[in-house]
N, C-alpha and C positions, 0 to 999 in steps of 0.2 A: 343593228339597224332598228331592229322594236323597240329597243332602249331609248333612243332616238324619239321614235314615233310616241314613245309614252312624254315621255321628258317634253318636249314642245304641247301635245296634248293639254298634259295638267297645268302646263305654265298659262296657254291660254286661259284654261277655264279657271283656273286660282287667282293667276295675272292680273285678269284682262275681266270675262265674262261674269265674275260673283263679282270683284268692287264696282265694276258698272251695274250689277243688280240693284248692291244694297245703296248705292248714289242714288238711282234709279226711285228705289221704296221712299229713302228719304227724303224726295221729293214731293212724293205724290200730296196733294191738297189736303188740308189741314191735320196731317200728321205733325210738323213741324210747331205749329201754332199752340198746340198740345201740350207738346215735348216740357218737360217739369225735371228741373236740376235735383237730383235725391241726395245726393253723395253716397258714399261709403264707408263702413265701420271697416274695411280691409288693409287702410293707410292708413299710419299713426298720423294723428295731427296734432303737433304741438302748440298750445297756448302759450302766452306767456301774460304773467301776472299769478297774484297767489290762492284767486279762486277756483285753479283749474290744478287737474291732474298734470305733471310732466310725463311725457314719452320718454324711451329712451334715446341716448344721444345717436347723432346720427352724422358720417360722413361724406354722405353724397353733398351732393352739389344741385341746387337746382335747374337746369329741368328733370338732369337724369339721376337715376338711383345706382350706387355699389358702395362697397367698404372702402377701407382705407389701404386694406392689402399689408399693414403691419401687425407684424408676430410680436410675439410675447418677448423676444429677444430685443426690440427695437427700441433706444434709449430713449427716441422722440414719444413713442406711444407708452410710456413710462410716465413721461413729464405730462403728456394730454390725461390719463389716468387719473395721475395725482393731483392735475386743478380741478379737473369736474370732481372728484372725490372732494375738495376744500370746498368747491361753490355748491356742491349739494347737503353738506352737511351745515355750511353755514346757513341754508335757506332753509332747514328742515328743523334747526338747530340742535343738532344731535352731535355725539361726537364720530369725528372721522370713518372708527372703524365699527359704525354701527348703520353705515350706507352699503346697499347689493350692489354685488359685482355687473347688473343690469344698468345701474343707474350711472355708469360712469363708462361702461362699453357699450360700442356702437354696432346696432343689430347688420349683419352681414348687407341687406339691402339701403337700411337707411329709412326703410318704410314700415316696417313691422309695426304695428299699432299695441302690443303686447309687451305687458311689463309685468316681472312676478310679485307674488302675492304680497314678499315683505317692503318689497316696495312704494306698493302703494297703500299698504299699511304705514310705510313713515310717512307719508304726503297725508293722511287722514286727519291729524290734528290742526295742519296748517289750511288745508281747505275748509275745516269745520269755522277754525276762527274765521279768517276771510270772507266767511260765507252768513258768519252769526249760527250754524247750525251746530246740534247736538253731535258729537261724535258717533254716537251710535247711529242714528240716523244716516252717515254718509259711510261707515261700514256696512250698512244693509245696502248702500247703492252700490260698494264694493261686491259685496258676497255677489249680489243679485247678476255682477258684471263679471265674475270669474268663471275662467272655462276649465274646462276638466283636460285630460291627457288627452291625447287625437290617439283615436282604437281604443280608449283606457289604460295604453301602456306607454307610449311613446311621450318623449317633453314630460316639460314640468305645468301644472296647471298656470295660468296665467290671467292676466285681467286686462281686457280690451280698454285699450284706455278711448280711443276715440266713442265710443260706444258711452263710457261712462261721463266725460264729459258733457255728451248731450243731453243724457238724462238731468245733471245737474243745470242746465237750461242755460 
């Protein structure tokens, strides 16, 4: 019976009593009128055209995010594989097996804004031209855009692509 009495308790107050709070604040005069869209470096955003970084691929579905749920055994995700492997190396112009296994698999969410390092080391030449800029110059936007391990041991460093996008304007 307390179990009870807890359980309806917090459903109210989670439920019911905090989103009528925060409807409540959201309200109030001229908080709203304020309010300024920032976005977020937390979600890859993919550009498309050759002055921007590519994310990696992704098979959610808009509005929601997840994978594609295929294993490495699955002959479709084989054939998905091997075209993004053709259209990124044809767009990079590199050959086949000189594209990351990032840039042709699709991050578990679909959102991950993170692509590694040698990846967007092969996209540095094609944004430098695109862009009229020096190579080196859009490797420093790289370096300056790469994260380190999370603890310093876990993952592999990586580079916030929506992040560095913005910087490139």
């Amino acid at each position: 019976m307390a179990g009870l009495r807890v359980l309806l308790a917090l459903t109210v107050l989670t439920g019911v009593l905090y989103p009528a709070a925060v409807w409540g604040v959201s309200r109030l005069p001229g908080l709203h009128a304020n309010a300024e869209a920032v976005g977020t470096a937390l979600v890859g955003v993919d550009r498309e055209g050759d002055r921007w970084f590519r994310t990696r691929p992704s098979a959610a579905t808009p509005p929601a995010s997840g994978g594609s749920n295929k294993g490495e055994r699955d002959a479709g995700q084989d054939a998905v594989v091997a075209e993004r492997r053709a259209a990124v190396a044809a767009r990079e112009g590199v050959p086949a097996d000189r594209v990351p296994e990032d840039a042709v698999t699709a991050s578990a969410s679909g959102l991950d804004p993170h692509i590694s390092a040698a990846y967007a080391d092969l996209q540095v030449p094609r944004v430098a031209r695109a862009r009229g800029l020096a190579e080196d110059r859009v490797r420093a936007l790289v370096s300056a855009h790469t994260e380190g391990r999370a603890a310093g041991v876990l993952g592999e460093p990586g580079v916030n692509v929506t992040a560095l996008n913005r910087a490139l304007g």
